[in-house]
Backbone as CSV, one residue per row, in Angstrom:
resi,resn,N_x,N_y,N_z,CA_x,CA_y,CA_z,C_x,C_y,C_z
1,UNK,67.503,51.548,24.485,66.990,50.872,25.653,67.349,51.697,26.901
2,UNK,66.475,51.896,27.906,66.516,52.501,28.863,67.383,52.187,29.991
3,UNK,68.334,52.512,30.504,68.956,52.033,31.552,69.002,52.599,32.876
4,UNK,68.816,51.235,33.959,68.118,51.784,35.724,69.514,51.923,36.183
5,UNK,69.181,52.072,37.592,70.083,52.203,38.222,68.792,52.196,39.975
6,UNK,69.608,51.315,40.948,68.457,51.724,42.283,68.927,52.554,42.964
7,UNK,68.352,53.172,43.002,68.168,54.428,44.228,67.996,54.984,45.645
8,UNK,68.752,54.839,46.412,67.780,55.020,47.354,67.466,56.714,47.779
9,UNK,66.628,56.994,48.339,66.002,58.220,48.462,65.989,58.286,50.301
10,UNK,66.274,58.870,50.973,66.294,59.326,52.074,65.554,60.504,52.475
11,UNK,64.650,60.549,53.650,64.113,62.090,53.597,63.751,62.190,54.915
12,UNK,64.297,63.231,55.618,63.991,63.657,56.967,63.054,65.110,57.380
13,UNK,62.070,64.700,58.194,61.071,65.394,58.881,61.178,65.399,60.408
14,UNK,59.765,64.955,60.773,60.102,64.256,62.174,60.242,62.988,62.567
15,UNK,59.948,62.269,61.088,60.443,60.693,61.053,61.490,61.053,59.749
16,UNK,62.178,60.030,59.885,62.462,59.262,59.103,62.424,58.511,57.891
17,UNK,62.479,58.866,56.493,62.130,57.863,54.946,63.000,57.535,54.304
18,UNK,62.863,56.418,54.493,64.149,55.167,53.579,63.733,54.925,52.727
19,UNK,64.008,54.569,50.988,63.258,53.656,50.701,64.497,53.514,49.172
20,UNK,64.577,52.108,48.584,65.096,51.960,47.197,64.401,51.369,46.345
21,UNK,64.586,52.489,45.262,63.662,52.336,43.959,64.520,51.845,43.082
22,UNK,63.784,50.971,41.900,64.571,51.024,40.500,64.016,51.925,39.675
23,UNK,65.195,53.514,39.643,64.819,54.428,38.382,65.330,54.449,37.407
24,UNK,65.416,54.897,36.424,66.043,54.948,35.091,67.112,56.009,35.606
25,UNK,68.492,55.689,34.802,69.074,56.382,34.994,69.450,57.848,35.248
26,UNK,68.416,58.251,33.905,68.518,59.481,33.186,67.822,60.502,34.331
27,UNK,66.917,59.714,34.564,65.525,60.373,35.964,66.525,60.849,37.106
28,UNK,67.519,59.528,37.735,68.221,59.954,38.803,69.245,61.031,38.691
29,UNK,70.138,61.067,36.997,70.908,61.960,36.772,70.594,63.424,37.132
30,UNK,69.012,63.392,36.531,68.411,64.872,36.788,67.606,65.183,37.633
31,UNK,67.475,64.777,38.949,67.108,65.031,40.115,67.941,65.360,41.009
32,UNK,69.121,65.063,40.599,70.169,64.576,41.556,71.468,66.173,41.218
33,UNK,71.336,66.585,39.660,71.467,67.355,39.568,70.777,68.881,39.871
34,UNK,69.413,68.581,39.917,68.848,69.439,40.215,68.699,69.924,42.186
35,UNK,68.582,68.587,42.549,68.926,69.207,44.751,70.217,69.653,44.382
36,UNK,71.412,69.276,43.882,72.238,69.938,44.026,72.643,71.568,42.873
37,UNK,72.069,71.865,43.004,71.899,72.930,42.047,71.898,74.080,43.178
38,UNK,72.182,75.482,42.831,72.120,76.044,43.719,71.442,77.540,43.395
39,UNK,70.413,76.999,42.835,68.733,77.274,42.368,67.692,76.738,43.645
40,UNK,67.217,78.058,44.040,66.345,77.597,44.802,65.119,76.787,44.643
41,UNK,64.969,77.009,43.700,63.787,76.686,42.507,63.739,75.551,41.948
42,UNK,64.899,74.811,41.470,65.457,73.848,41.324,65.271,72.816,42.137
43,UNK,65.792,72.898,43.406,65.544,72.165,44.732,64.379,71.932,44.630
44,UNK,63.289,72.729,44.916,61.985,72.782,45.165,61.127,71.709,44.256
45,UNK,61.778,72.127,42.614,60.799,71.171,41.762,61.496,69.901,41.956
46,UNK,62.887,69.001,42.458,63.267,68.342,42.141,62.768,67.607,43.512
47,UNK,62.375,68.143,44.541,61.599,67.631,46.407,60.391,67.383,45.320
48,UNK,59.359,67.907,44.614,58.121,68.273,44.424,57.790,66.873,43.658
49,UNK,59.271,66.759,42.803,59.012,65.158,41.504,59.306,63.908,42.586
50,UNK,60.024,64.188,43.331,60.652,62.785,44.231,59.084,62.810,45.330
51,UNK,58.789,63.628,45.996,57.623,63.570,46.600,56.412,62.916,45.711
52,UNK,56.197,63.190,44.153,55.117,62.924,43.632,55.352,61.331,43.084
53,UNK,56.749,61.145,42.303,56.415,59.809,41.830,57.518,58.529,42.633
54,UNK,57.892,59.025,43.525,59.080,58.229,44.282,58.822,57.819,45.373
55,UNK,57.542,58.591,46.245,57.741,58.157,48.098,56.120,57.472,48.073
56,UNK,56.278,56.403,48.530,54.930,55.579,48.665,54.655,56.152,50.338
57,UNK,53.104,57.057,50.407,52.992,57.117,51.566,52.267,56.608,51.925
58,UNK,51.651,55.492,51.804,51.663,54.717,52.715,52.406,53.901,53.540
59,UNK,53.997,53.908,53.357,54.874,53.529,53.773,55.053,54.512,55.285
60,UNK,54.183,55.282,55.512,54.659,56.543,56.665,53.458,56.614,57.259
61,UNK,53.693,56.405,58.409,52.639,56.587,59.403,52.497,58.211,59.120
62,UNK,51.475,58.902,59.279,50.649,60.394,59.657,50.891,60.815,58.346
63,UNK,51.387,59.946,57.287,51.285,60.652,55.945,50.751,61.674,55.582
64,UNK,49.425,61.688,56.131,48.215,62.925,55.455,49.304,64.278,56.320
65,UNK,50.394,64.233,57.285,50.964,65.125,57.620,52.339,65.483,57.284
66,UNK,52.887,64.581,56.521,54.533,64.273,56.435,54.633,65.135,55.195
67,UNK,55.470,65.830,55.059,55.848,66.567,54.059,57.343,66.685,54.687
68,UNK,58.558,66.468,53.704,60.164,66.336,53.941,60.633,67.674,54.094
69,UNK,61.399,67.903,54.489,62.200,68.719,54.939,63.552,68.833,53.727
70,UNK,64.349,68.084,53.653,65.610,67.858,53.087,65.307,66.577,52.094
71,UNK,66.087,66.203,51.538,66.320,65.272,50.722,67.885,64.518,50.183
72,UNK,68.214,63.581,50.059,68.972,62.744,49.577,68.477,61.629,48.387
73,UNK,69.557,61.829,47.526,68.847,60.431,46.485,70.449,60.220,45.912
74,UNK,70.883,58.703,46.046,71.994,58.070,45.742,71.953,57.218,45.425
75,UNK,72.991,56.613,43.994,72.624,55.237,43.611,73.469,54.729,44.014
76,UNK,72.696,53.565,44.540,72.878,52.131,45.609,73.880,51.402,45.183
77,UNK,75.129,51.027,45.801,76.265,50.769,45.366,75.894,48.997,44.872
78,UNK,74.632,48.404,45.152,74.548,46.871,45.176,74.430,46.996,43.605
């Protein structure tokens, strides 16, 4: 059986993105390992998966322009 954990994901541009997900554990283990990796490459695909199945943009005004800068993803102490 699969086990979650929520997430929240943080991401700064020229706004601001908050948001907490319920991911599976295993997902957050290896994303989380991968920004912190010190693989450039790494980083890149691990912005590229959190950008594709994690950030609802419609949650962001100028979406069609927002692309993150940095990233954070931590599970939510609740």
């Amino acid at each position: 059986m699969t086990e979650y954990v929520n997430v929240t994901i943080v991401g700064m541009e020229r706004v601001r993105y908050r948001q907490t997900w319920r991911m599976p554990k295993d997902e957050f283990e290896r994303l989380n390992a991968l920004l912190g990796s010190d693989k450039r490459g790494d980083k890149r695909k691990a912005a590229q998966v959190i950008c594709d199945m994690w950030i609802d943009p419609s949650d962001i005004a100028g979406s069609g322009r927002f692309q993150l800068q940095d990233f954070l993803v931590a599970e939510d102490g609740a």
